[in-house]
C-alpha positions, -999 to +999 in steps of 0.1 A: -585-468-231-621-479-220-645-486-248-667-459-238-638-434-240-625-446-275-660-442-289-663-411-276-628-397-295-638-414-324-668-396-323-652-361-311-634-362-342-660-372-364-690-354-356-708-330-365-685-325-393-653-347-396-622-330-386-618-303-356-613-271-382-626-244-407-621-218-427-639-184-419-645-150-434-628-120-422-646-098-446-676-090-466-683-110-488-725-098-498-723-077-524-708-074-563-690-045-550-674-067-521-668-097-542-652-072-568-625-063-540-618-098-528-608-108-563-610-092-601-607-067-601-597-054-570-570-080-558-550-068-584-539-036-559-526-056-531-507-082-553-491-048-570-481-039-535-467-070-525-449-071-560-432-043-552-426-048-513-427-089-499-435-068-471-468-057-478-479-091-474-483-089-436-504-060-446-525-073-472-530-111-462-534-133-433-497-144-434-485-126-401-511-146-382-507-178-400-489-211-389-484-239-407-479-277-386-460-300-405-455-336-402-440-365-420-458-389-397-425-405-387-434-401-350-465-402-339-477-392-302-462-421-290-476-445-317-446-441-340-440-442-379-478-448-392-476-423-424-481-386-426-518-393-433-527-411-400-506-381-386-542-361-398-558-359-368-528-348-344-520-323-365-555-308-363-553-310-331-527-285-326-540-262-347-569-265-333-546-258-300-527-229-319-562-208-324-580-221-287-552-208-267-533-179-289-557-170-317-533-179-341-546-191-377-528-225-385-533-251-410-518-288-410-494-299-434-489-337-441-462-347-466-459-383-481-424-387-483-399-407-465-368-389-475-354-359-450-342-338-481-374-343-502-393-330-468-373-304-467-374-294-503-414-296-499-411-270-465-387-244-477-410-241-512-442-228-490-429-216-459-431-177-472-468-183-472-465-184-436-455-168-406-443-195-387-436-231-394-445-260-368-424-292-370-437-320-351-438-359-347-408-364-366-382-391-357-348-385-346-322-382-355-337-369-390-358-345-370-323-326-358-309-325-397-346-310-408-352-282-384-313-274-388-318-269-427-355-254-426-339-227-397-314-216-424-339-219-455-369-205-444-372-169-442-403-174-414-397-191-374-390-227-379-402-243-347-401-286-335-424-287-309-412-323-298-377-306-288-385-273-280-416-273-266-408-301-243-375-286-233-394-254-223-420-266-202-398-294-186-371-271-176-400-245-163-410-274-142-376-288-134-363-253-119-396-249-098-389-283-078-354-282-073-366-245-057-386-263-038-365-295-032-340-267-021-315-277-047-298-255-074-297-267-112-257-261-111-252-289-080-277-315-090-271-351-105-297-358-135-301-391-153-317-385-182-336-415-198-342-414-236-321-400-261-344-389-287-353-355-301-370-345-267-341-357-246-315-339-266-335-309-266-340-309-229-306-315-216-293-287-246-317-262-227-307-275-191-272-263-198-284-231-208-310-226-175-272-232-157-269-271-156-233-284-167-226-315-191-209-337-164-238-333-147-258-351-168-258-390-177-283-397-209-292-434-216-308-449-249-319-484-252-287-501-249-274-482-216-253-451-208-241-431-237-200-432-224-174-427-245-165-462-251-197-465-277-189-471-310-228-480-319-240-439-316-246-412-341-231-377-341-264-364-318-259-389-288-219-389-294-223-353-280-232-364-247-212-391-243-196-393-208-161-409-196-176-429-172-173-466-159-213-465-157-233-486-183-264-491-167-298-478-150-292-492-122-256-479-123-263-439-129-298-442-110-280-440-076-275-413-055-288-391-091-309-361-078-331-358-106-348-386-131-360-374-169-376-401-181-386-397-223-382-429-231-412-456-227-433-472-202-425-489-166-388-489-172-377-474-138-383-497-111-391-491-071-356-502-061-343-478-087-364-448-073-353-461-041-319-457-046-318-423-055-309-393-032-329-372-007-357-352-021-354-367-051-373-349-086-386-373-112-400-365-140-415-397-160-427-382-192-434-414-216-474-408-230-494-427-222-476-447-194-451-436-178-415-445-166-427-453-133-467-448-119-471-421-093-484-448-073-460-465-071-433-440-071-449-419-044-454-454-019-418-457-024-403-421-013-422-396+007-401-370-003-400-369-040-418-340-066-431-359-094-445-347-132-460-374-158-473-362-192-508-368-184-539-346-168-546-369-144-522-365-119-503-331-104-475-314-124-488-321-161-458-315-183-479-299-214-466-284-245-497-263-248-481-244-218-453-229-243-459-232-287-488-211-289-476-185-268-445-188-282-455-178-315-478-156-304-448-136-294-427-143-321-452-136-348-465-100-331-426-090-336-424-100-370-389-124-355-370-141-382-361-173-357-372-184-323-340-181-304-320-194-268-330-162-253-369-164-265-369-200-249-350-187-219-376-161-215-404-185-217-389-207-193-390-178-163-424-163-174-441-199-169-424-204-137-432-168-125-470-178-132-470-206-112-457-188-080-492-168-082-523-174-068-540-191-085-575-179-104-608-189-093-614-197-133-585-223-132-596-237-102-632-243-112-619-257-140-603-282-117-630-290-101-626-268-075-590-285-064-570-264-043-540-250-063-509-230-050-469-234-055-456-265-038-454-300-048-477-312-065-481-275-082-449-268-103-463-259-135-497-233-144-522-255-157-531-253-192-564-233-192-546-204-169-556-174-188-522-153-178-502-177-201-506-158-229-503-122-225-473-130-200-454-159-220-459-142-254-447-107-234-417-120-224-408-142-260-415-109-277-396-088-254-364-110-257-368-110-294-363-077-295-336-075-274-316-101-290-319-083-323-339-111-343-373-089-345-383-065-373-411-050-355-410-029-317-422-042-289-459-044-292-480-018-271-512-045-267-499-064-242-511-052-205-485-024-191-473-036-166-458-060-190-440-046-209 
């Protein structure tokens, strides 16, 4: 990062007022008669209410449009284990994220403890003052044990953004350039490289877009995951393959599709190279990725590439999926945030990038020409249809899998519903 750009996130995040949130009033708040409703004596009704119905909360308090984001700091962006309270600012940030794109009310959570169980202890005690819960930068494989518990626990949506999020929007992305690489998910070859939370959720929710396990080969830093390892935990040990492949180089040829989650430059021109025709490759490490687009685009003419950055095409972005996620989830009341709700976001993000794209979005580009092909797989963040239509359909499939306890809301447009 240049020194002009540093200075100016330092100063983004410092000025005018440290930090990127605040709290506002939703009421009056002028008069002795108002402050004698807010509190003594009149809060005494709704707390009698609530007494006598947990319910009446999402009546009577800010809870149904409340998120909390949690961190242990384990797991930073991709900075790693630097404390929950260096975790500060990202956590901010995506509440800052939560009320920009789905005007959702979220505050961040950072707790100072290195044990899973104490974490969890600390998450289950509060989570009823919320509506949802937002896990995120938290290592694996403790992040898989967490989310697991708190699911089971809490009696709110228990969300980790590194896995799910991730998985949603790079399967979105994945099924739009195989369409266009005219290949099908159930025929392809995929190399996936990384084995962390984000890979494991990713390939879990390939499988479920129609992707089978054989066709899948998942490295970590020591090589294929095969079932000849002896040096892998439960998580990898589930997709460990009986194969006589051990390396990169090995699984990287003739593979139809790359997943790269992993860390920076570690797939090389000759591996590209080696791959078949119309090859898709998804580098995802932040900042740098697996391979540059450079690079990887002088090497094959025919490939469909997506980094994690918004500088080049096909920007695989979280924002494209949590906030509208629990948008949906939280105007349903659902207990849990389910396959089919993830399912349903996958298809409503893809459906929006078949569109034409808005003249809003497009100024907002610059003035870039945008349409479906490839170097346009995914809507861009700022796409103004991504929330009525992705929180339509997560609300719509929460219903119909039986894990809401309200209807189908009647706000969203008609034809949506």
């Amino acid at each position: 990062m240049s020194d002009s750009l540093r200075q100016a996130a330092l100063d983004y995040h410092a000025l005018p007022t440290p930090g990127k949130l605040s709290v506002e009033l939703t009421t009056p708040a002028q008069t002795q008669e108002d402050l004698s409703l807010a509190y003594s004596p009149g809060v005494a009704e709704p707390v009698g209410e609530i007494a006598k119905d947990p319910e009446a909360a999402y009546r009577y308090t800010g809870k149904g449009n409340l998120v909390a984001v949690i961190s242990d700091g384990s797991a930073i962006l991709g900075l790693g284990n630097l404390g929950p309270l260096a975790s500060k600012p990202v956590m901010e940030g995506k509440s800052l994220l939560f009320k920009r794109f789905a005007g959702i009310n979220s505050v961040d959570i950072e707790v100072d403890t290195d044990s899973p169980e104490q974490f969890i202890q600390t998450v289950a005690a509060i989570a009823n003052t919320f509506g949802g819960i937002n896990l995120e930068d938290i290592k694996a494989p403790e992040c898989f044990h967490i989310e697991e518990v708190l699911i089971e626990r809490c009696p709110v949506p228990v969300f980790h953004d590194d896995q799910h999020g991730t998985a949603i929007v790079t399967v979105a992305g994945m099924l739009n350039a195989l369409e266009i690489q005219g290949k099908e998910i159930s025929g392809v070859r995929m190399v996936c490289l990384g084995a962390g939370a984000a890979a494991t959720a990713c390939c879990k929710l390939m499988l479920a877009a129609g992707m089978r396990k054989e066709q899948i080969t998942m490295l970590d830093s020591r090589g294929v995951i095969h079932s000849g390892r002896t040096d892998i935990n439960a998580y990898k040990g589930e997709w460990a393959r009986d194969t006589d492949m051990r390396t990169l180089d090995d699984a990287i040829a003739g593979a139809d599709v790359f997943l790269g989650v992993s860390g920076p430059d570690l797939l090389s021109a000759e591996q590209l190279r080696s791959m078949a025709p119309r090859p898709v490759v998804f580098a995802c490490s932040n900042p740098n990725p697996e391979i540059a687009p450079e690079l990887a685009h002088s090497v094959r003419d025919d490939l469909i590439m997506a980094t994690g950055r918004s500088d080049y095409p096909n920007q695989v972005n979280n924002v494209l999926c949590f906030p509208f996620i629990f948008r949906g989830a939280l105007d349903v009341r659902a207990v849990c945030i389910n396959e089919d709700m993830k399912l349903a976001a996958i298809e409503a993000i893809r459906a929006i990038a078949h569109l034409p794209v808005p003249d809003s979005v497009r100024e907002g580009y610059g003035g870039v020409e945008l349409c479906f092909g490839p170097d346009y797989i995914l809507p861009k963040p700022i796409d103004p249809r991504l929330l009525p239509q992705v929180a339509a359909a997560v609300a719509r499939a929460a219903v119909d899998s039986g894990v809401a306890r309200l209807p189908y809301p009647g706000h969203y447009p008609p034809e949506l519903r």
